[in-house]
MMTF fields as JSON, N, C-alpha, C and O atoms, coordinates in Angstrom:
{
  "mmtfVersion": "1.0.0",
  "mmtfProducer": "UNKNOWN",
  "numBonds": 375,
  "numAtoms": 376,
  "numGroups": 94,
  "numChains": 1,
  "numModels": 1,
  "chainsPerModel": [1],
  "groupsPerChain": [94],
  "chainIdList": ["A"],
  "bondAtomList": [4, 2, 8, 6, 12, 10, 16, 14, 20, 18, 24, 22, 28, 26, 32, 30, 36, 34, 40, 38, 44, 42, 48, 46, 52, 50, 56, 54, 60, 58, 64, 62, 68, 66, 72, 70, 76, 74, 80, 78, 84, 82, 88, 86, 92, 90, 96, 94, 100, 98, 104, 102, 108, 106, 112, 110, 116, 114, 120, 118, 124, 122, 128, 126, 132, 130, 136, 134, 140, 138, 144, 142, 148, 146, 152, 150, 156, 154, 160, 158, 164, 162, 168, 166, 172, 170, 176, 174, 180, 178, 184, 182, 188, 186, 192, 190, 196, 194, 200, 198, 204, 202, 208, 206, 212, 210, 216, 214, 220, 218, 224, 222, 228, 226, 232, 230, 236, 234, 240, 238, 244, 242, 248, 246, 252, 250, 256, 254, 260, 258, 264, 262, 268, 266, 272, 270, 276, 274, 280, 278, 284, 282, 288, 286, 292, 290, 296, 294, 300, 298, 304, 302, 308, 306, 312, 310, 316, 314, 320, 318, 324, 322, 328, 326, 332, 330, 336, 334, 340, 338, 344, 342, 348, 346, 352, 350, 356, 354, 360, 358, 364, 362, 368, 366, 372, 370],
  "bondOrderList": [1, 1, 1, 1, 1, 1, 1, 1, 1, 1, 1, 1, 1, 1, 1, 1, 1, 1, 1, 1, 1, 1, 1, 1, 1, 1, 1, 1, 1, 1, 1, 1, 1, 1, 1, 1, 1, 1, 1, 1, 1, 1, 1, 1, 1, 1, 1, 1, 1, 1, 1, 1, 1, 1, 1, 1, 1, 1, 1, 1, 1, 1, 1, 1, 1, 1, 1, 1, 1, 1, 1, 1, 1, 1, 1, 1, 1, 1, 1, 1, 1, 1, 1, 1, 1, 1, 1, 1, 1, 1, 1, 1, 1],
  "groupList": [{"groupName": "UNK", "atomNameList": ["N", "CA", "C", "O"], "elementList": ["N", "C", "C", "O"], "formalChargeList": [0, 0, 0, 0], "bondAtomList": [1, 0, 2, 1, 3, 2], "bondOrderList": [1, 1, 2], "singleLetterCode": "X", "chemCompType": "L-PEPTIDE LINKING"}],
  "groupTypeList": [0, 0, 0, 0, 0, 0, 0, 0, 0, 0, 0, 0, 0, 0, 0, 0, 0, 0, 0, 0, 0, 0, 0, 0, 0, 0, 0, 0, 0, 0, 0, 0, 0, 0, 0, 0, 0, 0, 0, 0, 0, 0, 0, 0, 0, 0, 0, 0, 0, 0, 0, 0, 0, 0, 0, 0, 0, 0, 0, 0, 0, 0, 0, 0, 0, 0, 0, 0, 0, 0, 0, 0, 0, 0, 0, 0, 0, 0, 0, 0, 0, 0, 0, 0, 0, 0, 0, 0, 0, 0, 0, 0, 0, 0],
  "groupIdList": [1, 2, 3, 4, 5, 6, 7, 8, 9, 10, 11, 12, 13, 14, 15, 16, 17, 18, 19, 20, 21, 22, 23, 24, 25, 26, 27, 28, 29, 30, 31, 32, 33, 34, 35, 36, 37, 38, 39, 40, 41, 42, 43, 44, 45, 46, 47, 48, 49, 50, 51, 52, 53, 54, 55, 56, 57, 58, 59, 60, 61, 62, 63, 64, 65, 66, 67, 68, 69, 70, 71, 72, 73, 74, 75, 76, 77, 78, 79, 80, 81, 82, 83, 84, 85, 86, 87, 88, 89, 90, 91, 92, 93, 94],
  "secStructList": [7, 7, 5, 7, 3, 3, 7, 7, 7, 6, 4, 4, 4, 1, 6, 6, 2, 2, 2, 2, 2, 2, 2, 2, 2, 2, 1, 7, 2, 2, 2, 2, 2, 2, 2, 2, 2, 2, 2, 2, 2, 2, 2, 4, 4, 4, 4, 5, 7, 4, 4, 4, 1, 3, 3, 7, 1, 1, 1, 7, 7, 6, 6, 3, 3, 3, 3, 3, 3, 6, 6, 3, 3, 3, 3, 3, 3, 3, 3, 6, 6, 3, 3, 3, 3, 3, 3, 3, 3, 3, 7, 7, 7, 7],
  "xCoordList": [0.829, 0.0, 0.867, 2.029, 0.274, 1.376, 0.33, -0.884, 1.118, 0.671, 1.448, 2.599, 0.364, 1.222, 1.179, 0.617, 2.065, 2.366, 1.301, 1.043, 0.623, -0.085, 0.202, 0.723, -0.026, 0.649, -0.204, -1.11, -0.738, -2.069, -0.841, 0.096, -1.063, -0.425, -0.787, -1.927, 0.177, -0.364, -1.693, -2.49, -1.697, -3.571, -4.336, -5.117, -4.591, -5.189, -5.605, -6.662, -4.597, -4.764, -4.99, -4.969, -5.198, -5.749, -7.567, -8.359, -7.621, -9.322, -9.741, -10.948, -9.135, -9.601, -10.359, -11.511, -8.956, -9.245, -10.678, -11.49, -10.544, -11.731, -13.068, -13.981, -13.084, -14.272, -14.57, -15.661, -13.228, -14.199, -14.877, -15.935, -13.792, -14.243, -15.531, -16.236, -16.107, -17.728, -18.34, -19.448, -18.303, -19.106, -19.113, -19.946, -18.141, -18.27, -19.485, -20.431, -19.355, -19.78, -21.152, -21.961, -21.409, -22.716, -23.442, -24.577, -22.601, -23.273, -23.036, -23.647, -21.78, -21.299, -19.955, -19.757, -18.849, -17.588, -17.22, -16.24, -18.666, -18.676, -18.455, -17.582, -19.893, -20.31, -18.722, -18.421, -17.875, -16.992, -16.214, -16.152, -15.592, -14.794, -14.957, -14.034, -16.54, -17.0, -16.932, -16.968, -16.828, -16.829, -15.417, -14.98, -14.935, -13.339, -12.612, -11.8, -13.072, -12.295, -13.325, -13.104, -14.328, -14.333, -13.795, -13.022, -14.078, -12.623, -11.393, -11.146, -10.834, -9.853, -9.477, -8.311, -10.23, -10.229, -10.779, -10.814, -11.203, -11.401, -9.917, -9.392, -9.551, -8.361, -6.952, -6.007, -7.185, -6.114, -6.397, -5.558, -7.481, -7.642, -7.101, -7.123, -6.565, -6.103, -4.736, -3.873, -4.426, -3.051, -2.954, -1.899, -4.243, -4.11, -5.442, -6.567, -4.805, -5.618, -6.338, -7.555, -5.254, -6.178, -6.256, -6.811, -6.059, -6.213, -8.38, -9.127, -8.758, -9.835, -10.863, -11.948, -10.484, -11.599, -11.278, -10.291, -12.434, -12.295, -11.554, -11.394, -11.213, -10.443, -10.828, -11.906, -9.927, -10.414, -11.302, -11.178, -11.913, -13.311, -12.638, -12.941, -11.758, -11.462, -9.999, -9.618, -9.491, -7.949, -7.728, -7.827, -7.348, -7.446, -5.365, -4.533, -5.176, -4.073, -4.353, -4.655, -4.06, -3.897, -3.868, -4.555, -2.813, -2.125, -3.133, -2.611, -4.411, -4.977, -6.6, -7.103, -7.069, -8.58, -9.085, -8.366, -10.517, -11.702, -12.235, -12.95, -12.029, -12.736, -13.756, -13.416, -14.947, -16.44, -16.581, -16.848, -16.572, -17.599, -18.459, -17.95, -19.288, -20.742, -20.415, -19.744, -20.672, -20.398, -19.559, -19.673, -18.321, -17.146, -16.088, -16.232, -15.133, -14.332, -13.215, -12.7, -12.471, -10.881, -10.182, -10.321, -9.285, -8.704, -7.289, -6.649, -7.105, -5.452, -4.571, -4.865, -3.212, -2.14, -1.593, -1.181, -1.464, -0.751, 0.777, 0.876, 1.695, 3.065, 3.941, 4.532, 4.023, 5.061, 4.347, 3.228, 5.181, 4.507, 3.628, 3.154, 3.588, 2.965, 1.905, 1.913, 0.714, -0.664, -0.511, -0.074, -0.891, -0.64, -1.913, -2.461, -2.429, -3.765, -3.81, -3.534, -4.206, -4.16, -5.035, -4.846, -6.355, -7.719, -8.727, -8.63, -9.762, -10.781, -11.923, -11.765, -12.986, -13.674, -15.287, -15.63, -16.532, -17.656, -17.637, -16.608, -18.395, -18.678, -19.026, -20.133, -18.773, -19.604, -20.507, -20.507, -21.224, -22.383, -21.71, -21.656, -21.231, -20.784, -22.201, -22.134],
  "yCoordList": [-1.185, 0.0, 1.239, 1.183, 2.453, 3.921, 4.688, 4.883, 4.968, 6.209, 7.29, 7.496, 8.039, 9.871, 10.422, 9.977, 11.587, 12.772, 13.644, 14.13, 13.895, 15.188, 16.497, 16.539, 17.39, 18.557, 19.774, 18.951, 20.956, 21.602, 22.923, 23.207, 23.437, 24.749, 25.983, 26.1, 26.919, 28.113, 28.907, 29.48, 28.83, 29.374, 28.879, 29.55, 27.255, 26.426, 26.194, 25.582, 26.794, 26.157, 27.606, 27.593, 28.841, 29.726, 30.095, 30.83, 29.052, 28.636, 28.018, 27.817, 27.383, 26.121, 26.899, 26.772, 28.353, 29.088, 30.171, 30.582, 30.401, 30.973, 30.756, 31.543, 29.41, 28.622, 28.336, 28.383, 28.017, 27.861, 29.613, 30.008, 30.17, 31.52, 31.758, 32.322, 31.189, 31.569, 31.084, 31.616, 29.722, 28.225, 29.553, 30.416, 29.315, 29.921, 31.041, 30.939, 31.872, 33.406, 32.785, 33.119, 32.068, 32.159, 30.707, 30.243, 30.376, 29.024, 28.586, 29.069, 27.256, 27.744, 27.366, 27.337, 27.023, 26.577, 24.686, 24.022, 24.33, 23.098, 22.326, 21.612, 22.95, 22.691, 23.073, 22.108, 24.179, 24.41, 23.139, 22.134, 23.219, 21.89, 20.926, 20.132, 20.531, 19.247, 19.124, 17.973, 20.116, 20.556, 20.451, 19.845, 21.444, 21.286, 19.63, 19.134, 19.035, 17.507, 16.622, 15.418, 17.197, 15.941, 16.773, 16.328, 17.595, 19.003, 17.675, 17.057, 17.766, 17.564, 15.976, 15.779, 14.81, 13.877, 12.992, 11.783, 14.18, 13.815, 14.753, 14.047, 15.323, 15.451, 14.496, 14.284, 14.102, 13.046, 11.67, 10.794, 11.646, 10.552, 10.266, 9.152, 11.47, 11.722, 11.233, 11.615, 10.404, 9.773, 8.638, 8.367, 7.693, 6.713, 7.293, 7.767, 7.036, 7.01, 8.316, 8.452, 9.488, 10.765, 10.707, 11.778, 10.071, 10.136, 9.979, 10.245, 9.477, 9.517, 10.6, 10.419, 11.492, 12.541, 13.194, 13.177, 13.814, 14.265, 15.388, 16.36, 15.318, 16.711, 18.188, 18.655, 18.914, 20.363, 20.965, 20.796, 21.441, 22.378, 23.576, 24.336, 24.159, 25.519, 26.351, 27.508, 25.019, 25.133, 24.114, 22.889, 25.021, 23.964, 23.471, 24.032, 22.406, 21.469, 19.862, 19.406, 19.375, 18.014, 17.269, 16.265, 17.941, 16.771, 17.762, 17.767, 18.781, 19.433, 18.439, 18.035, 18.278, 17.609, 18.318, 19.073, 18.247, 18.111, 17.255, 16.313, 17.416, 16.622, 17.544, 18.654, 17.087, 17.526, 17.474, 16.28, 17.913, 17.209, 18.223, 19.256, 18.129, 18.722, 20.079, 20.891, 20.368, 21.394, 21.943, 22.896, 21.833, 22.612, 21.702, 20.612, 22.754, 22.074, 21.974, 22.995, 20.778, 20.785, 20.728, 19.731, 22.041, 21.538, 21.314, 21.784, 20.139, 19.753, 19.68, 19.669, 19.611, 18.974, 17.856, 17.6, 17.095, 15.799, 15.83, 16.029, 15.64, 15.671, 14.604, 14.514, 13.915, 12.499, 11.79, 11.316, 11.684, 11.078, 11.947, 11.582, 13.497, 14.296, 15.038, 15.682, 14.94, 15.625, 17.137, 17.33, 18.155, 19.548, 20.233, 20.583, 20.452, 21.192, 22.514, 23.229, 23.006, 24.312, 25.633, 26.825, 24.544, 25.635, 24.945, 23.729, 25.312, 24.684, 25.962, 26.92, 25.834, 26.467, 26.354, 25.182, 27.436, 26.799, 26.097, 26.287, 25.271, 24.884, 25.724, 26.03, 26.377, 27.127, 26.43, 25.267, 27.411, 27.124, 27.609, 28.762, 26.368, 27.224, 27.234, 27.801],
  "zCoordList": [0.0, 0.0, 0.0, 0.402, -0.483, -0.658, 0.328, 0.251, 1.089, 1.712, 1.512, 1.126, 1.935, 1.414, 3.162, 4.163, 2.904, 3.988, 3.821, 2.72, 4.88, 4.3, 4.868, 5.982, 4.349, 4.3, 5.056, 5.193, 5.663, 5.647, 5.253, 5.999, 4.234, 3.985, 4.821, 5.273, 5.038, 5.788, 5.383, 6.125, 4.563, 3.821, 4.249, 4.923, 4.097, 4.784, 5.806, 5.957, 7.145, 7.809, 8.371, 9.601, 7.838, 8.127, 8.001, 8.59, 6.812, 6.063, 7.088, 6.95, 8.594, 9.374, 10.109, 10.523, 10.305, 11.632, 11.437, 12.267, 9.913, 10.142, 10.196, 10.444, 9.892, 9.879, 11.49, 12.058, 12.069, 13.517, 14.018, 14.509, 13.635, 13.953, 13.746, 14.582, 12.17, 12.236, 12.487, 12.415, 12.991, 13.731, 14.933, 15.208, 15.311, 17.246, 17.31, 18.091, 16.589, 16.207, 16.192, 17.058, 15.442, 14.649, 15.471, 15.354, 16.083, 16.94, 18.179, 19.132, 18.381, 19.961, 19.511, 18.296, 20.449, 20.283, 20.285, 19.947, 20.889, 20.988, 19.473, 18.979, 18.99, 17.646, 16.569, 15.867, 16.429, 15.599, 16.091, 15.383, 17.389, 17.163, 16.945, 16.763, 16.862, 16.291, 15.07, 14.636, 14.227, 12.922, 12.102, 11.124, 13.119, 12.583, 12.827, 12.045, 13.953, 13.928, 12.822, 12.696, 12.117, 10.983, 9.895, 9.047, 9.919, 9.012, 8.439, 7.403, 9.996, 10.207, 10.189, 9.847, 10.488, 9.875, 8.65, 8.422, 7.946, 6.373, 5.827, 4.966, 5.911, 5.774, 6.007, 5.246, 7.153, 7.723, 6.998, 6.79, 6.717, 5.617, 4.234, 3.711, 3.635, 2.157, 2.345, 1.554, 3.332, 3.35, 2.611, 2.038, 2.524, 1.566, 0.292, 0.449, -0.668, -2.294, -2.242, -2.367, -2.0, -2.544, -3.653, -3.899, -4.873, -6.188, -6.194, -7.136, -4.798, -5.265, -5.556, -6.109, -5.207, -5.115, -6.311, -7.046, -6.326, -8.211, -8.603, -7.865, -9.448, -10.177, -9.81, -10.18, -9.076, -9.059, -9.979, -11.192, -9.631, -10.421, -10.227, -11.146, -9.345, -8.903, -9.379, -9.556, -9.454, -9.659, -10.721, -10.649, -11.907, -13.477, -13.635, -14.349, -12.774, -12.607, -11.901, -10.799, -13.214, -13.061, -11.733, -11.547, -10.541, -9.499, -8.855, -7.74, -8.703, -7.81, -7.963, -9.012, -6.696, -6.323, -5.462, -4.807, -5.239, -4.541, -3.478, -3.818, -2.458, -1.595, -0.878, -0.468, -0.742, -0.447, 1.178, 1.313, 2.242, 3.507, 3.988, 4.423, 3.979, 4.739, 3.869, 4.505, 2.888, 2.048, 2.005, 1.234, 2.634, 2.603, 1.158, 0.603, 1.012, -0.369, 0.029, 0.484, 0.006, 0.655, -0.789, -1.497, -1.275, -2.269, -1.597, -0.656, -2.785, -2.912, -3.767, -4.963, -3.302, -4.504, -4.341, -3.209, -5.165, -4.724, -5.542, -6.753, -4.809, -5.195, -4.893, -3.817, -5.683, -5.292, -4.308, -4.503, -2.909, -1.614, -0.493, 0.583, -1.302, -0.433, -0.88, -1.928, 0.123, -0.149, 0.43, 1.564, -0.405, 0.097, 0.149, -0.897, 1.289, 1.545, 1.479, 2.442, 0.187, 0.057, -0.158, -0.402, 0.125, 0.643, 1.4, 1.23, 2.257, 2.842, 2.903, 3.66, 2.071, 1.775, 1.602, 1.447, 1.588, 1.54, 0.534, -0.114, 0.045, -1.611, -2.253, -1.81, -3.114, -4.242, -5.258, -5.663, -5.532, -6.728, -8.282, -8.709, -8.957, -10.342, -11.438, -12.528]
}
């Protein structure tokens, strides 16, 4: 089996912070961190077969994907043995 490294880039992992920021704001703090740890372990998951999630819609490059959870968009890069998380965002409507 190949597993990859995964990566959360500084952008990213700034997209985390502001999302709890508006969970908290707009709800309680319980709820964001409940939010951010499946955030955060659908992320930790892209260690084996991120090739699965589909091709960026957002970012037009090949080694970049899509992964979906509860409407948010995790894009990535995949590079050799390493997954690079380089946005976490609402979903958009194209």
């Amino acid at each position: 089996m190949k597993y990859y490294s995964v990566v959360i880039e500084p952008e990213a992992g700034s997209d985390l912070g502001n999302i709890y920021d508006f969970i908290t704001k707009n709800d309680t703090p319980v709820k964001a961190q409940r939010f951010l740890r499946k955030l955060q372990e659908a992320i930790g998951s892209l260690n084996y077969m991120p090739e699965r999630c589909r091709k960026s819609i957002y970012i037009k490059d090949e080694k970049t994907h899509d992964m979906i959870v509860h409407g948010y968009t995790i894009c990535y890069h995949i590079l050799e043995k390493t997954v690079h998380i380089v946005a976490v965002f609402r979903q958009r409507k194209l």
